[in-house]
N, C-alpha and C positions, 0 to 999 in steps of 0.2 A: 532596401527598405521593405518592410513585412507586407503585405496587403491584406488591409484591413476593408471591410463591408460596413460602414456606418448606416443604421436604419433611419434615421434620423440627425440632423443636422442643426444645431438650435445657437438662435446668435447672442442669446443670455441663458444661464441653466436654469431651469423649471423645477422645482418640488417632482420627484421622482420615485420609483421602490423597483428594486429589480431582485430575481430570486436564481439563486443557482446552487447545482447539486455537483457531487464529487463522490466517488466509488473509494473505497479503502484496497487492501491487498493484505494476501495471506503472508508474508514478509518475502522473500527471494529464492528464487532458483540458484543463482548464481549472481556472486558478487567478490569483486577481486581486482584487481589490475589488468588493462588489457592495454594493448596498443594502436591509438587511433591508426587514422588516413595518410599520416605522415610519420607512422612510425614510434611513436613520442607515448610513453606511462600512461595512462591515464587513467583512472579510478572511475568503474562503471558498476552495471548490476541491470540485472534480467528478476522482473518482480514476479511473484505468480497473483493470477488477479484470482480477486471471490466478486462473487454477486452479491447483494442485500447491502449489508454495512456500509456506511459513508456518512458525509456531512451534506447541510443544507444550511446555504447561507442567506439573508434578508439584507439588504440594505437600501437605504432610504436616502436620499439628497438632502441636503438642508441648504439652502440656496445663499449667500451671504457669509458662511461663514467660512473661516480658513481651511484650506485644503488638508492641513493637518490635522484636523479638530475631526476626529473619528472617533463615537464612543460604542464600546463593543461589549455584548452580551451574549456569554456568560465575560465577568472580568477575567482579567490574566492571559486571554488570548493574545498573547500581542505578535504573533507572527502572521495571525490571520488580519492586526490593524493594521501592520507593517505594509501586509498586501496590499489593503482595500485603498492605503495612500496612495503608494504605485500605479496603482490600476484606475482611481480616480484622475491621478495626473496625467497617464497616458489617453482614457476616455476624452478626457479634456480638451486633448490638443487636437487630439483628433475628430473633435468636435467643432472645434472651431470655435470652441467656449468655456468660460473663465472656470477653471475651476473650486470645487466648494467641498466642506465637509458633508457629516453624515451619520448615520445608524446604522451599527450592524448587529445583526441576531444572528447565532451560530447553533444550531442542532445537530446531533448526532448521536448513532450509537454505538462507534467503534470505542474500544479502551483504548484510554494513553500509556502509552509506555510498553505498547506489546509489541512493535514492531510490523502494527499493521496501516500504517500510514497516516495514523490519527492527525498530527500538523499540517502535511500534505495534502489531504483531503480538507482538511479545514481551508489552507489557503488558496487550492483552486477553486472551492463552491465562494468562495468570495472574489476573488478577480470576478469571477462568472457573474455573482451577484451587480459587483459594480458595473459591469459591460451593459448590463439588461438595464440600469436604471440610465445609462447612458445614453440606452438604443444604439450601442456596439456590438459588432461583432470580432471578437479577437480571436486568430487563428490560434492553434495549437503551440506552434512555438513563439511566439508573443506571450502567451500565458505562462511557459513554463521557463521563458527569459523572466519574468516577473515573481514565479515561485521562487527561482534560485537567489532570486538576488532579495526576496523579502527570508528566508528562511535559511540562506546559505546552502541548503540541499536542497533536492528534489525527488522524490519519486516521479515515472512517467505517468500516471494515471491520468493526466490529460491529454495524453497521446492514443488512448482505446484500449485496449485486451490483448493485444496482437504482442509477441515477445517480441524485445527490443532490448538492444544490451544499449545501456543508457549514460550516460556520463554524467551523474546526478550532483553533483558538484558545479558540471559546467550547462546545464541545461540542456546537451544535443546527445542525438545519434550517434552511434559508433556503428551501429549496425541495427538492418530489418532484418529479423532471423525467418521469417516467414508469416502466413497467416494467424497461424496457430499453434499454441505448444501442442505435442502428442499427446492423447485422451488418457488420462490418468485419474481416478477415485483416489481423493486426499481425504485422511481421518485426520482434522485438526484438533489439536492439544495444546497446551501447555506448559511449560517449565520454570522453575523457579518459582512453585507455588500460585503460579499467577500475578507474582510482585512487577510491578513497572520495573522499567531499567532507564537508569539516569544516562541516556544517551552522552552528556556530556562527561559524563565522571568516565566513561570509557577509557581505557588509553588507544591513542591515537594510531591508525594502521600502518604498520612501517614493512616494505615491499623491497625485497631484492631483486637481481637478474632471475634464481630460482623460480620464487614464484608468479613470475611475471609468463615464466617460459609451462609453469604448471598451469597457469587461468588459461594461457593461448589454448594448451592443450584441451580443458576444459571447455572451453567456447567452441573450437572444432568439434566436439563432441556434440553439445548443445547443437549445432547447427545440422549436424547431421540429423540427431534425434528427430528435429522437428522435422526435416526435409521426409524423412521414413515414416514420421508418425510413430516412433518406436519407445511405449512409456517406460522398458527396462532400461534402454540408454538414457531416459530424461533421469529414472530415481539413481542411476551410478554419477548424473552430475550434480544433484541435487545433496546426496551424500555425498560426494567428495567436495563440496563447496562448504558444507557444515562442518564438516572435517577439520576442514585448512581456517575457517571459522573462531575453530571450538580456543586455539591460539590466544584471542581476542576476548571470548566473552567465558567458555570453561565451564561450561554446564555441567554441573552435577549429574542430572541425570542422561547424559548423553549417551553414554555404553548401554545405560538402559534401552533408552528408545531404538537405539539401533539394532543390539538383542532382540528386541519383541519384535521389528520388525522382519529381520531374518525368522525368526520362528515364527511368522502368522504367513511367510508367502508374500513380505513387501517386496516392491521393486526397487526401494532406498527412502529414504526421509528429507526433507528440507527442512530449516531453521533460520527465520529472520536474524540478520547480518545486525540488528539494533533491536532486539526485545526478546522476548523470550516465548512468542509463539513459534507453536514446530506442527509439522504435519509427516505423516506416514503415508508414502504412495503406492499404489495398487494398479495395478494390469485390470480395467474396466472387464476382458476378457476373460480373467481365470473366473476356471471352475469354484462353484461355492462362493463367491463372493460376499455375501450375506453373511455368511458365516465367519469368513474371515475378518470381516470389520469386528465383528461382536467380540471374537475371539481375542483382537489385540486392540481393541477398547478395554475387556476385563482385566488384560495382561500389563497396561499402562497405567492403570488404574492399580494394581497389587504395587507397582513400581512407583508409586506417588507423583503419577502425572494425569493430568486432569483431562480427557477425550472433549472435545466443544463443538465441533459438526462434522457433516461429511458434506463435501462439494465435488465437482469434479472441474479439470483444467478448461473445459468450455462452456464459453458462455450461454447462458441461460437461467431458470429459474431452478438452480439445485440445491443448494443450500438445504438442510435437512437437519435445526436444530434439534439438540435433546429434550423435545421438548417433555417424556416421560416423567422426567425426574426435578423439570423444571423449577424455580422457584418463582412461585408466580407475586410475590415480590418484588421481584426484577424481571427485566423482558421492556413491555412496550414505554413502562417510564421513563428507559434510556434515549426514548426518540427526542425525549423533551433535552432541555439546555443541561439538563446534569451530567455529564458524560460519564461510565463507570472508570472506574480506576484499573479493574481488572478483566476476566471473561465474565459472561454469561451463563454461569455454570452454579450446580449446586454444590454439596461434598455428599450425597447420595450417587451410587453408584448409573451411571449415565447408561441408558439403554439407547443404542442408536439406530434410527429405520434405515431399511437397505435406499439405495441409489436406484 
């Protein structure tokens, strides 16, 4: 049994609002097949986190009426109602009271369809939301037993920052790779014009003994990486994970981005496993830094890929949109219920400030 903290205890439900937040992610370091605790396939993935972007969820009790009866705003979320059922019903019981519907309000400024965790982030700030109007508290893997089974997947972002090769399908750890990935300057971008990708219309991952024995290799990599702090072994697994990737979703401009990054001094690229956000990694260390972002922001930008921030692998406040060249059309009215479709970018050439 999970151990839960109820702040409160109530022996009918009360009219209630509880509010809760969710972080997005820059799409994956690594993501493949790996083999759990006992041996056995398992389909996992190591996210890279960003700061800023996420969602913010609202929900409200309505006391009397059926547990099901969830109305959610904006429409069409329905992995984040799927949740808030869940997460009611659990609240409930461990409440020690009857459970009831409810109102949900969903804000956010990540785009769908880029592989930056847009669903996920929705339906963790909602479990969250329902806990708070619950006066629960649900540990970390109670919630993301509760993301997997309202959304079928999971990113870990209710698990922290910290790398974790994650079983996103099955909601648990394979592995704590350590505190932190190695410090690494990511110039994030985009591909495929910035178009969504129909996660669904995918075709589905098909794994043999090969590549099962190629992600081991990779994940040893990865583990070491962090253990050294070393960001040239993190961008050689970050590129070969895009790599073995590229199979799956076939980016056009893929030779490109990895071109510019060999010719600006990267230490390799990452590309979300489901969207079409990529980022280009950097040695925090090298000489001229500054310069080399500028250098192969213009150079992605000749190759019709669109530069969208620079963050780096630790957390903090780094985030450093474009704002130069911004459109100040878009920007803060993404916080509201509209979510954008794509990035945050204009099609003026993007000046980026150094890290």
């Amino acid at each position: 049994m999970t151990a839960t903290t109820p702040r409160a205890r109530d022996a009918r439900p009360r009219e209630a609002a509880g509010t809760g937040h969710a972080a997005g992610h820059h799409g994956e370091i690594l993501q493949g097949v790996f083999r759990d605790g006992r041996g056995r396939p398992c389909q996992a993935l190591v996210t890279l986190p960003v700061n800023g972007p996420g969602s913010t969820a609202h929900f409200t009790r309505r006391p009397g009426t059926p547990p099901d009866e969830v109305d959610v705003t904006p429409a069409g979320r329905t992995k984040a109602r799927a949740a808030a059922v869940l997460a009611l019903r659990e609240c409930a019981s461990l409440s020690a009271a009857e459970p009831c519907g409810g109102v949900l309000a969903l804000t956010g400024d990540l785009p769908v369809g880029l592989g930056m965790g847009s669903s996920t982030s929705d339906v963790i700030a909602t479990v969250r939301a329902v806990a708070d109007a619950w006066g629960v508290r649900l540990p970390p893997r109670t919630v993301a037993r509760l993301a997997v089974r309202a959304e079928g997947a999971s990113d870990p972002l209710m698990l922290g920052p910290g790398p974790l090769l994650f079983a996103h399908r099955e909601g648990r750890t394979l592995e704590v790779l350590g505190p932190a990935l190695p410090p690494a300057v990511v110039l994030g971008c985009v591909l495929g014009g910035g178009a969504p990708v129909d996660t669904l219309a995918l075709p589905a991952p098909a794994y043999d003994a090969r590549d099962l024995d190629a992600y081991e290799h990779l994940r040893r990599m990865l583990r070491r990486a962090v253990a050294d702090g070393d960001p040239a072994l993190l961008g050689r697994v970050g590129t070969a994970s895009a790599r073995l990737g590229q199979r799956r979703l076939a980016h056009a401009e893929f030779p490109a981005l990895t071109r510019v990054a060999d010719r600006c001094g990267a230490v390799g690229v990452q590309v979300a496993h489901s969207g079409n956000v990529a980022g280009v990694l950097f040695d925090p260390r090298d000489p001229g830094l500054d310069a080399r972002l500028h250098r192969c922001a213009r150079a992605l930008e000749r190759e019709g890929v669109t530069p969208t921030r620079v963050f780096t692998t630790r957390p903090g406040p780094t985030i450093h949109p474009p704002t130069p060249s911004e459109d100040p059309s878009r920007g803060r009215a993404h916080l509201g219920s509209h979510r954008p479709a794509g990035p945050d970018t204009s099609r003026r050439r993007t000046r980026l400030p150094a890290v």
